[in-house]
C-alpha positions as CSV (number, residue, x, y, z in Angstrom):
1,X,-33.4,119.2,-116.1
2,X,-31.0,117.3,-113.9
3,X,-33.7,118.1,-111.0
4,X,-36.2,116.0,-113.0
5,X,-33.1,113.3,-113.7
6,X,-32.5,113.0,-110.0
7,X,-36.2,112.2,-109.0
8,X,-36.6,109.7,-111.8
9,X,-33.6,107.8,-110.7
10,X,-34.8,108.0,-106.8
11,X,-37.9,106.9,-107.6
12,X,-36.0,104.0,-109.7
13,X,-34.2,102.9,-107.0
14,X,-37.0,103.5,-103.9
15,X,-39.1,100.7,-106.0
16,X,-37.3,97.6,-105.2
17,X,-37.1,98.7,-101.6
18,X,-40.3,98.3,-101.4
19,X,-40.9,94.6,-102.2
20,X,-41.6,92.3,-99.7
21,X,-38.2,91.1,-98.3
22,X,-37.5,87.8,-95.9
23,X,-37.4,89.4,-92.2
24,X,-34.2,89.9,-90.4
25,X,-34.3,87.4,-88.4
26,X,-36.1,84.3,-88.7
27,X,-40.1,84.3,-87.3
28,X,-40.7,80.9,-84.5
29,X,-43.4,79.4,-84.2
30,X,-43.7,80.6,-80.9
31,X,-44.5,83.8,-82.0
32,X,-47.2,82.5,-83.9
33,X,-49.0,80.6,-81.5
34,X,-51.2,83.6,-80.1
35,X,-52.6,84.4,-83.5
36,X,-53.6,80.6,-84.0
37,X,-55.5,80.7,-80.6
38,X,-57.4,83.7,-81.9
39,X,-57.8,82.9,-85.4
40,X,-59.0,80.3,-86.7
41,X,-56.7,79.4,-89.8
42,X,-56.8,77.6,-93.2
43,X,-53.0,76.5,-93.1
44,X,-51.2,75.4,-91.1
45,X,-48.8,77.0,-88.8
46,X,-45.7,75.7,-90.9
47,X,-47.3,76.7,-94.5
48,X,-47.4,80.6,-92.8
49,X,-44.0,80.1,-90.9
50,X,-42.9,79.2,-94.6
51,X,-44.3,82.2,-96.2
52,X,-43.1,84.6,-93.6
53,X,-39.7,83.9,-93.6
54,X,-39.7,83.6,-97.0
55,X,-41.8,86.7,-98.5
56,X,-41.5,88.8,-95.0
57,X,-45.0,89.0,-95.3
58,X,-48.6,86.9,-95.8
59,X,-52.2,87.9,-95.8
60,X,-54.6,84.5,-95.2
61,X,-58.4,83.9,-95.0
62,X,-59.5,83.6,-91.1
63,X,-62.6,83.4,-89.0
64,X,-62.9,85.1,-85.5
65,X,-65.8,83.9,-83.8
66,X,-67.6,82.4,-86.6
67,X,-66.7,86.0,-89.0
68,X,-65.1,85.9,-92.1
69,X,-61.4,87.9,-92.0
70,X,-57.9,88.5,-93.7
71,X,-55.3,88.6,-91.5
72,X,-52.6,90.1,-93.1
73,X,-48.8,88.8,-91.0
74,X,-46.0,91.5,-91.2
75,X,-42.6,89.9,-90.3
76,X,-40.7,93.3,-89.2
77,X,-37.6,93.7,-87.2
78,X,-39.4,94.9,-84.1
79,X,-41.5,91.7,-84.2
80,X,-44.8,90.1,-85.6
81,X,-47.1,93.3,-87.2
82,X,-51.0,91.9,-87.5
83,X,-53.6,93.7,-89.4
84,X,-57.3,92.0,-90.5
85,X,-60.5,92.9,-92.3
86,X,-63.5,91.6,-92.3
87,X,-64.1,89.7,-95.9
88,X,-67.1,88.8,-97.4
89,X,-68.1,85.1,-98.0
90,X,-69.8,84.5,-101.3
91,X,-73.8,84.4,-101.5
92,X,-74.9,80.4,-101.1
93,X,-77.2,79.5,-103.5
């Protein structure tokens, strides 16, 4: 029984660990230049500076070469983490 008492409570205490969190250091703008020369954005450079230093992390709609995407910004200690998947724009009628 205390087995099952001491996983409950680590599992407790591993779930607010895993919320987004402001990074370690504060994210530049310089660091987000190369992704706004590849993507082209919705926001604006500030509104996701905002977000990543607030939340520590943002996902946002993109396009690459005309293609639909979510590029989803990881603000880490090690740096900028990027990962993006293609999205599917709604049928035009």
């Amino acid at each position: 029984m205390q087995r099952v008492k001491a996983i409950i409570l680590a599992i407790m205490l591993l779930i607010p660990i895993s919320c987004s969190l402001p990074p370690e250091r504060p994210v530049t703008e310089n660091e987000l230049l190369p992704l706004f020369k590849a993507f082209e954005f919705e926001e604006s450079p500030e509104e996701v500076l905002a977000v990543l230093n607030k939340e520590g992390e943002v996902t946002i709609p993109a396009k690459y070469r005309g293609r639909p995407y979510y590029v989803k910004i990881l603000a880490t200690s090690r740096g900028l983490v990027v990962e993006y998947s293609p999205r599917r724009e709604a049928p035009k009628e």
